[in-house]
C-alpha positions as CSV (number, residue, x, y, z in Angstrom):
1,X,30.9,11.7,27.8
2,X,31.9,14.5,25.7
3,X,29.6,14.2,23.0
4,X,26.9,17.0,23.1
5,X,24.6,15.9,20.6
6,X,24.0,13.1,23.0
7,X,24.1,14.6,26.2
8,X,21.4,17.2,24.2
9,X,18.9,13.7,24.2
10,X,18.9,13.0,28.0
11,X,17.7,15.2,31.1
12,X,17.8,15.1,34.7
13,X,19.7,12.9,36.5
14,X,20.1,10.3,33.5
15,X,21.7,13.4,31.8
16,X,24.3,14.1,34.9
17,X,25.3,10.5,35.0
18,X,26.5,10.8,31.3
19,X,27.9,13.9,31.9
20,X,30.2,12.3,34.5
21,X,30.9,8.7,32.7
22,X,34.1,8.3,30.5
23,X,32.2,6.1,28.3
24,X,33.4,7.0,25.1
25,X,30.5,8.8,22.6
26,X,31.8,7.3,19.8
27,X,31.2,3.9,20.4
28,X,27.8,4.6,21.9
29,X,25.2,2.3,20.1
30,X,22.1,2.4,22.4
31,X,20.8,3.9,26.2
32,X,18.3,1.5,27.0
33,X,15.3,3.4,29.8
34,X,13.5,0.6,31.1
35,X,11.2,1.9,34.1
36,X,12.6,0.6,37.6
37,X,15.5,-1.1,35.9
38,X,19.3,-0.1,35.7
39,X,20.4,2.2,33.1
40,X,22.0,-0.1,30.6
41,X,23.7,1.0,27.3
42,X,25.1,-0.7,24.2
43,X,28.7,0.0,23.2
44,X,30.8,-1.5,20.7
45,X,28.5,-4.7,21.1
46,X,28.8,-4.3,25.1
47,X,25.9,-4.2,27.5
48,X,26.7,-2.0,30.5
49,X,25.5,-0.4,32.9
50,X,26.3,2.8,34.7
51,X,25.5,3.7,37.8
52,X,25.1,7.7,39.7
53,X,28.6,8.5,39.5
54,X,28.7,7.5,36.0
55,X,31.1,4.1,36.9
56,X,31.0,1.4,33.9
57,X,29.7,-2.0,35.0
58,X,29.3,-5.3,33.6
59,X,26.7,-6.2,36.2
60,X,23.0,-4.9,36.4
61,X,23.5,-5.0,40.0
62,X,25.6,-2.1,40.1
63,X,23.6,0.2,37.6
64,X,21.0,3.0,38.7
65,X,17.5,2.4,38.9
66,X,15.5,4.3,36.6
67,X,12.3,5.8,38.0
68,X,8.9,5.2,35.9
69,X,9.0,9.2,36.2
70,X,12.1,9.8,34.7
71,X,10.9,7.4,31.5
72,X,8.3,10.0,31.0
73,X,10.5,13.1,31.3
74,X,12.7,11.7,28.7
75,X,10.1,10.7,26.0
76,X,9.1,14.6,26.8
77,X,12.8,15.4,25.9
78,X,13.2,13.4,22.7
79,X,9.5,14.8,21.5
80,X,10.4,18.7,22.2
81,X,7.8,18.2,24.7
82,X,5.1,18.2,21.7
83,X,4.3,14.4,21.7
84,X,1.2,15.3,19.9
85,X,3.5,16.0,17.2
86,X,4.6,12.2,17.7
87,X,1.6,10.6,17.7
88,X,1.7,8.7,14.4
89,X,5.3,7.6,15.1
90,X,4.3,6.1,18.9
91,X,1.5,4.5,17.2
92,X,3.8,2.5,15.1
93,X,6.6,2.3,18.0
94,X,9.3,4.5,17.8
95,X,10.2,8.2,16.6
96,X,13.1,9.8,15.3
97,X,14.5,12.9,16.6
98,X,17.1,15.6,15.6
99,X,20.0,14.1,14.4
100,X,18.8,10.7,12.8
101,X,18.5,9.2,15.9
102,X,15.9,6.2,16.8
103,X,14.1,5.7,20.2
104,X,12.0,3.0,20.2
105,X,9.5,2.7,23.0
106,X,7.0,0.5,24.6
107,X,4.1,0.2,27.4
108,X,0.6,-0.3,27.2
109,X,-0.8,-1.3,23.8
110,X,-4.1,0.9,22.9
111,X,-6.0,-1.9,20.2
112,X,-9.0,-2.0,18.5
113,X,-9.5,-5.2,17.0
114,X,-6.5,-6.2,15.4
115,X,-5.5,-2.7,14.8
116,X,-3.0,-0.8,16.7
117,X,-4.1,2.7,17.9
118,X,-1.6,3.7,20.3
119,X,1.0,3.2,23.2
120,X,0.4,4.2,26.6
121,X,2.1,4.5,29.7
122,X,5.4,3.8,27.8
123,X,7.4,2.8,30.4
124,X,10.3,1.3,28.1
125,X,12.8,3.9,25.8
126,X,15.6,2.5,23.5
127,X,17.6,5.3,22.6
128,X,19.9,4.2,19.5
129,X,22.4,6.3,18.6
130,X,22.9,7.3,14.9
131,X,26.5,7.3,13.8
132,X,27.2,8.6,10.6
133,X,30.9,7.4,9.9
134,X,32.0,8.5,6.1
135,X,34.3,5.8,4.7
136,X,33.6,2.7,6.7
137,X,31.9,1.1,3.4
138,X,34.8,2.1,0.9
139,X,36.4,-1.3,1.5
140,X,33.3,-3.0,0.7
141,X,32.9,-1.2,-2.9
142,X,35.6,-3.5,-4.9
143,X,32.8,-6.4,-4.1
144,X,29.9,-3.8,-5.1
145,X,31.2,-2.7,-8.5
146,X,32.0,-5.0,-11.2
147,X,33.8,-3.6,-14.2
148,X,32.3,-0.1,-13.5
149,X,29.0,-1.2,-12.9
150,X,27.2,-2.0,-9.3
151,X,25.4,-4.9,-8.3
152,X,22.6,-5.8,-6.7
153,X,24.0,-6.5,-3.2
154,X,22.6,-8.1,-0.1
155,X,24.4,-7.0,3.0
156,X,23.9,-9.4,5.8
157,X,24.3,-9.8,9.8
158,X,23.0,-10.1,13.1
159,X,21.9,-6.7,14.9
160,X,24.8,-4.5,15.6
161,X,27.1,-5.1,13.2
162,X,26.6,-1.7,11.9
163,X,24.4,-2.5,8.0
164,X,22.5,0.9,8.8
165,X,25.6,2.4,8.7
166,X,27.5,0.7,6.4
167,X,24.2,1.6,3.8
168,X,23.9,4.8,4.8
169,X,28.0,5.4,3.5
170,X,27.2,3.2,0.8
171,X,24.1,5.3,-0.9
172,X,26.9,8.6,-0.3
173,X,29.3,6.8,-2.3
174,X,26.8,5.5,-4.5
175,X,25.7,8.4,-5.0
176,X,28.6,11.2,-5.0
177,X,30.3,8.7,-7.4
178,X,33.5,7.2,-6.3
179,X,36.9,5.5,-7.7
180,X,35.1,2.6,-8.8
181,X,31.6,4.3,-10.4
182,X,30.3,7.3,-11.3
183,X,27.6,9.4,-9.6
184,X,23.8,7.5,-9.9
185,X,20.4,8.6,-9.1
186,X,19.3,7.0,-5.9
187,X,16.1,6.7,-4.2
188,X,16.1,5.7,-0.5
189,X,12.8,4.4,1.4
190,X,13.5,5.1,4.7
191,X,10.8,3.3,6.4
192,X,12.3,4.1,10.1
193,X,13.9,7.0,9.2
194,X,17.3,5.8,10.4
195,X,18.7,5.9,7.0
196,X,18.1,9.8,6.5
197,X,17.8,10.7,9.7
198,X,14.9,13.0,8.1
199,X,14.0,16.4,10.2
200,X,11.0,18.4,8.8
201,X,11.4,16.0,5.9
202,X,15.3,17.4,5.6
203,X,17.9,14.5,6.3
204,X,20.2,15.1,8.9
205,X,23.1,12.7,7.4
206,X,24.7,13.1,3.8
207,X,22.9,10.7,1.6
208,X,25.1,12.4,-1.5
209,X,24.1,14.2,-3.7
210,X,22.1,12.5,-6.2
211,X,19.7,10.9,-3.4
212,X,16.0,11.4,-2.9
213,X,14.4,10.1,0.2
214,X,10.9,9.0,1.1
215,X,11.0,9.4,4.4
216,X,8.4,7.3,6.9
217,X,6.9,5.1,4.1
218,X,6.5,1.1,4.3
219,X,9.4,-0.3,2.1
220,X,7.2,-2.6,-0.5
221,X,5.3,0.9,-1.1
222,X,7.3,3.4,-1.1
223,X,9.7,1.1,-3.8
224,X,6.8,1.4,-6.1
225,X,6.4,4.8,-5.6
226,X,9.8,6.1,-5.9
227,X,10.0,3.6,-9.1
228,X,7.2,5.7,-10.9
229,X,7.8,9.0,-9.3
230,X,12.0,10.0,-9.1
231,X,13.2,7.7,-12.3
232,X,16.1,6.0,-10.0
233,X,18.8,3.8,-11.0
234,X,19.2,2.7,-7.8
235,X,16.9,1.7,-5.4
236,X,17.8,1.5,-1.1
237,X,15.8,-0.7,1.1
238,X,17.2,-1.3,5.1
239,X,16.0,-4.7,6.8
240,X,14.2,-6.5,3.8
241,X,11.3,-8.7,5.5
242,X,8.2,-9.9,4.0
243,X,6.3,-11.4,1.3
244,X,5.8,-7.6,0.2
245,X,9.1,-6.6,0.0
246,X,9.8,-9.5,-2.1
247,X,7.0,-8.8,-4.8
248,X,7.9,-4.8,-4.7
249,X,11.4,-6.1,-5.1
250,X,10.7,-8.2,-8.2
251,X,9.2,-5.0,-10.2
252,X,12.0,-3.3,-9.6
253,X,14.4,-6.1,-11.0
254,X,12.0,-5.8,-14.0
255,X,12.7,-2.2,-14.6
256,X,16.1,-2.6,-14.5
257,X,16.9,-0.7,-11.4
258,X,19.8,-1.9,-9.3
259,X,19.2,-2.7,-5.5
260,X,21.5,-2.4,-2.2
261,X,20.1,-3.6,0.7
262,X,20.1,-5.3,4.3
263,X,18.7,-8.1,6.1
264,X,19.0,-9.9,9.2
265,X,20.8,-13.3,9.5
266,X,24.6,-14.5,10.4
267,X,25.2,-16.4,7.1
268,X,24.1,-16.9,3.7
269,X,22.1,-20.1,4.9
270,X,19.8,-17.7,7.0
271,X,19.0,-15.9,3.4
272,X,18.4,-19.0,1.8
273,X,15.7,-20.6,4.4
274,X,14.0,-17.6,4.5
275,X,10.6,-17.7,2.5
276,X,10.6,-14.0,1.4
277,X,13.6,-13.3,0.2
278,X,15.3,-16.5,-0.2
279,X,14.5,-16.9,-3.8
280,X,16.2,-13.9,-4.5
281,X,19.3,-15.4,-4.0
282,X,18.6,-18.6,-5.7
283,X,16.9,-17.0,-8.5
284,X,19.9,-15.0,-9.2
285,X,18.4,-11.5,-8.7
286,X,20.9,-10.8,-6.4
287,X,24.6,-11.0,-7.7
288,X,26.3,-9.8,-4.2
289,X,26.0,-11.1,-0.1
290,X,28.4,-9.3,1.8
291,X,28.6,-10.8,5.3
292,X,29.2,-8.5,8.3
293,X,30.9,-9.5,11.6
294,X,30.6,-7.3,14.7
295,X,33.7,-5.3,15.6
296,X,34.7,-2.8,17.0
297,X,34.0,-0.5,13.6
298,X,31.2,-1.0,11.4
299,X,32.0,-2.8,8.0
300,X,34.0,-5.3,8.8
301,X,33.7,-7.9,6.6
302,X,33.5,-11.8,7.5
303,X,32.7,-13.2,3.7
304,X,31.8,-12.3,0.6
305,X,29.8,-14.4,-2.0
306,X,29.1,-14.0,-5.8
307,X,25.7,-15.7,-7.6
308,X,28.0,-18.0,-10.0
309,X,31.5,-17.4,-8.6
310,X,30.8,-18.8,-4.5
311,X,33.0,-17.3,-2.3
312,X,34.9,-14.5,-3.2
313,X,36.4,-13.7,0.3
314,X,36.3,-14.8,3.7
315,X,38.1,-14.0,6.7
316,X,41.2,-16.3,8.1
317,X,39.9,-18.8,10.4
318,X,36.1,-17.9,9.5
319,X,34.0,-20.9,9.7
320,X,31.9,-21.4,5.9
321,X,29.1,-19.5,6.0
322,X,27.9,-20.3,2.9
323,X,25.4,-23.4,4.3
């Protein structure tokens, strides 16, 4: 592993197996902790596990067995050993470090009621690695733009596939102004802060550089607040979900403020069944649903659809995935 900036995440012996692995950093999606399990990462959509010489194995068997102990020394790594710093973010299940990226954790629930007050004795870390790789959305923007002017776009798939990254490139180009548009005004709510990677309220990735970000802020919320606060023309949500979403959503069609954003699901039938945002699509407030597929790089593209026009482009031998 020759990556630093990821070696720089890990201690003890977690951090000498990675230093001895030739697992390659770049395509390094997750390091899942799990407390007296194998050490298991993600990489280029492959679970597998590593054992004390840093081997690569398919099976769980093989992998080295992480020590409830060695859970706790790492959350006391990612937090600068200040986890009262962190408090907020373990209360709502994950915190973001140096470098935009995301660890979520979990243990022992702390609730009052029906409210959540904490997490104790986390037990369980997933480390995902933030990529920031400039360009992989440029062969998405002839389906973004439209005679010089962008659509509201739905960008679609199944975990991994890369939509946080692809947005993330997206909102620079957006932004910065490319061959196919010039430069807009764009407001991201980075509700996990994976979008930003926000340090001290600084972003650690290039949003471009007509981006403001609200960093930390529920989505449906911090729409509104960006609408009345920074005057965008575009607006950048990641993982659309909820009833909330959809109404925040709705005001911001009425303003006349362009969306890009991402939700879950393997085809355009998973948008349409889905009771928050599936009217959206029927209703025409969306004009674009790019489909993702999971490959080796992020942004590959399986199909694209158009409100009125169907199916602008799907791959050769792709199965409809229109419903």
């Amino acid at each position: 592993m020759q990556s630093e900036k990821i070696l720089n995440l890990l201690t003890g012996e977690i951090r000498h197996i990675f230093e001895k692995t030739a697992l390659d950093a770049y395509g390094l999606q997750e390091i899942r902790l799990r407390a007296g399990q194998p050490l298991m990462v993600l990489s280029m959509g492959r679970e597998l596990f590593l054992d004390q010489a840093g081997r690569v194995w398919s099976s769980p068997g093989q992998g080295y067995r992480i020590g409830k102990e060695e859970v706790t020394e790492a959350l006391e790594r990612l937090s600068s050993y200040s986890m009262y710093a962190y408090e907020e973010d373990i209360r709502r299940g994950f915190l973001t470090v140096q470098g935009g990226h995301r660890v979520g954790l979990s243990g022992r629930c702390v609730v009052e009621g029906e409210k959540i007050y904490g997490v104790r004795d986390i037990s369980f870390l997933n480390i995902r690695i933030a990529h920031q790789i400039k360009g992989c959305a440029e062969p998405l923007l002839p389906y973004v733009y439209r005679e010089g002017k962008l659509e509201n776009t739905l960008i679609v798939a199944p975990p991994g596939c890369g939509k946080t990254t692809v947005l993330r490139d997206l909102i620079r180009l957006v932004s910065d102004g490319n061959a196919l548009g010039a430069g807009q005004s764009v407001s991201v709510i980075d509700e996990r802060s994976e979008l930003g990677g926000c340090s001290g309220g600084v972003p650690q990735n290039d949003l471009g550089a007509r981006t403001d970000v609200l960093d930390g802020c529920p989505k449906a919320e911090g729409m509104l607040l960006m609408l009345r606060s920074m005057a965008p023309s575009v607006l950048a949500v990641d993982e659309l979900a909820g009833k909330e979403d959809k109404r925040a959503l709705l005001t911001a069609f009425g303003c006349g403020v362009k969306i890009l954003a991402t939700a879950h699901g393997e085809q355009l039938t998973d948008i349409r069944r889905r009771e928050d945002i599936g009217d959206l699509w029927a209703d025409g407030y969306f004009n674009r649903c790019l489909i993702l597929e999971k490959r080796k790089e992020p942004g590959q593209l399986l199909a694209v659809f158009d409100r009125e026009k169907g199916c602008l482009f799907r791959r050769k031998n792709a199965e409809c995935l229109c419903g």
